[in-house]
N, C-alpha and C positions, 0 to 999 in steps of 0.2 A: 280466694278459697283457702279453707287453712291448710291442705295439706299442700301445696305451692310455698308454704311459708318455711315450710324443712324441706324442700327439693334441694338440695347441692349443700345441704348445712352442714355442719360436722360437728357432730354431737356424740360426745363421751358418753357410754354406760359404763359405771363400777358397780360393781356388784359385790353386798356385802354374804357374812354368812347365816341366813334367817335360813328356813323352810322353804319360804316364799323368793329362792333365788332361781329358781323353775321359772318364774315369769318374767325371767331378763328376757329369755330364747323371744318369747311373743313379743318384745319390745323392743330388740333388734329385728325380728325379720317386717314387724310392721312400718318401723320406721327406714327401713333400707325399703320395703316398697314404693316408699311415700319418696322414693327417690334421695335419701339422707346419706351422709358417708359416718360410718358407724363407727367407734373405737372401741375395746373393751376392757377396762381392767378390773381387776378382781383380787379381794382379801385372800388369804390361806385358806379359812376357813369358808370363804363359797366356793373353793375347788373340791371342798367335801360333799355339795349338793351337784354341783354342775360342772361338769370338765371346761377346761379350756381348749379343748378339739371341738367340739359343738360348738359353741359362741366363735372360734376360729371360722368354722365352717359359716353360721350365721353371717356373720359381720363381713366376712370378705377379707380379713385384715391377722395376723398376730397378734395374742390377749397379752398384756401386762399382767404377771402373777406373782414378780417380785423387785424389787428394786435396781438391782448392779444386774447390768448386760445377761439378762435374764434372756435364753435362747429361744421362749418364745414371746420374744417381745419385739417390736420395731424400733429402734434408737440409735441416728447417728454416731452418736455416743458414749453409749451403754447405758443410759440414764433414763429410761423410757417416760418416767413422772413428768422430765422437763420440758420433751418434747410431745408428749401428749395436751400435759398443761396448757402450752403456747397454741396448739394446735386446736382445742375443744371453742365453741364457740358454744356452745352449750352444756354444761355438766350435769349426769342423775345419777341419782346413787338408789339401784337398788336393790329393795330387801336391808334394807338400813337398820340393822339390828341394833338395840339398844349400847352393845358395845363400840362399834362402828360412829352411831350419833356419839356419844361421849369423847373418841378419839378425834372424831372430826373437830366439836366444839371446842375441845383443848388445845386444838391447832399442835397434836402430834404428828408425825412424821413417817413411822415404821413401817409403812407395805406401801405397795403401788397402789394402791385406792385414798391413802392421806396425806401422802406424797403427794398424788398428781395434784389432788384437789388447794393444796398450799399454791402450788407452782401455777394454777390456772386463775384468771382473773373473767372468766364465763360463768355466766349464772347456774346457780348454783340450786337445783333440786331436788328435792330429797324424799323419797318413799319407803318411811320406815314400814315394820315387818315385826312382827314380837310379842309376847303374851302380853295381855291387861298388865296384869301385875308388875311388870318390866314397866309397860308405857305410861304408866299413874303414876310409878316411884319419883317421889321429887327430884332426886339426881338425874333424872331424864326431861322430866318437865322444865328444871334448871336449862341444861344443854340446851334442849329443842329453843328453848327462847332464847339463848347464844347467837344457836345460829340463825333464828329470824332477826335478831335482831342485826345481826351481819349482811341481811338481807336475802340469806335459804328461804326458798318459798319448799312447806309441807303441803306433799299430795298424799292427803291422810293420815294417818291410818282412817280405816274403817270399821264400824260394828259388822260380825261376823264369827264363823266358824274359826277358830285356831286350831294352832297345828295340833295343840293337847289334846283338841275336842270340845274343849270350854266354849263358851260365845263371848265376846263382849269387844273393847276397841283394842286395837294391838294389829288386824288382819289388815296385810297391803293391800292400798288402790288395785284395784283390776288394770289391765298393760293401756286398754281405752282411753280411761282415764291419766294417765302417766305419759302417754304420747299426745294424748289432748293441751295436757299443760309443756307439753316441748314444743306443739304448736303455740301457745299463744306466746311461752317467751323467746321464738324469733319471731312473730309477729310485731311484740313490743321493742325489735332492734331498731 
């Protein structure tokens, strides 16, 4: 059964800063149902959509929201990325805003969400979040094949309503589908 496949797993959410960082909450407490041990970190800019008391509460755990002995964070330490990293058996990143894809792809370093993802050697997932316009630009189409080519599997984007209003792709996977693909890659461990 798949959800037996994340019962005791422990799988990182980073969450970047889209609109759509609202739907980490549904994919922390889905995946904590399905019996997961959850971690959280999070950019600067998804602490402007979603606090890190909420995702604390969700996850069971202290959120990573900055790199040095960040006080709410969990790190022998002070280094939360290293011990997150070592720690994730699964990595997603969501609301992966087109800035976020790009720092990821360039393998910089600067927050606890690029940090950790350097330091961890767990598959690596990613549900970007973003206008059309953002997600067509070739500087992103560039990235986004970086990281599959590094081997990031993309859950979506999807056609749908955007945060503008506009329709078209850019709208992140629904949390279903995003905990679906955390099931099949501890399936494939």
């Amino acid at each position: 059964m798949a959800e037996q496949a994340v019962e005791g797993g422990h799988v990182l959410i980073s969450v970047g800063g889209s609109v759509a960082a609202y739907k980490a909450c549904d994919v922390v407490t889905e995946l904590r149902r399905r019996g997961a041990d959850v971690r959280v970190a999070m950019t600067d800019a998804a602490t402007r959509f979603v606090s890190t008391l909420l995702l604390r509460s969700l996850s069971g755990h202290r959120v990573a929201a900055g790199l040095w002995n960040d006080e709410d964070a969990e790190a022998e330490h002070g280094m939360p990325h290293i011990d997150l990293g070592g720690w994730a058996q699964v990595h997603v990143v969501v609301a992966a805003s087109a800035d976020l894809i790009a720092r990821l792809a360039l393998g910089l370093a600067d927050d606890a969400v690029t940090a950790t993802a350097l330091a961890s050697r767990a598959p690596l997932l990613v549900a970007p979040a973003m206008e059309a316009a953002m997600w067509e630009h070739p500087a992103t189409v560039s990235h986004v094949a970086t990281l599959r080519s590094r081997g990031a599997r993309l859950i979506g984007p999807v056609r749908g309503r955007l945060a503008s209003g506009h329709e078209g792709f850019g709208r992140m996977a629904e949390p279903e589908a995003i905990v679906a693909a955390v099931e099949e890659a501890f399936a494939a461990r």
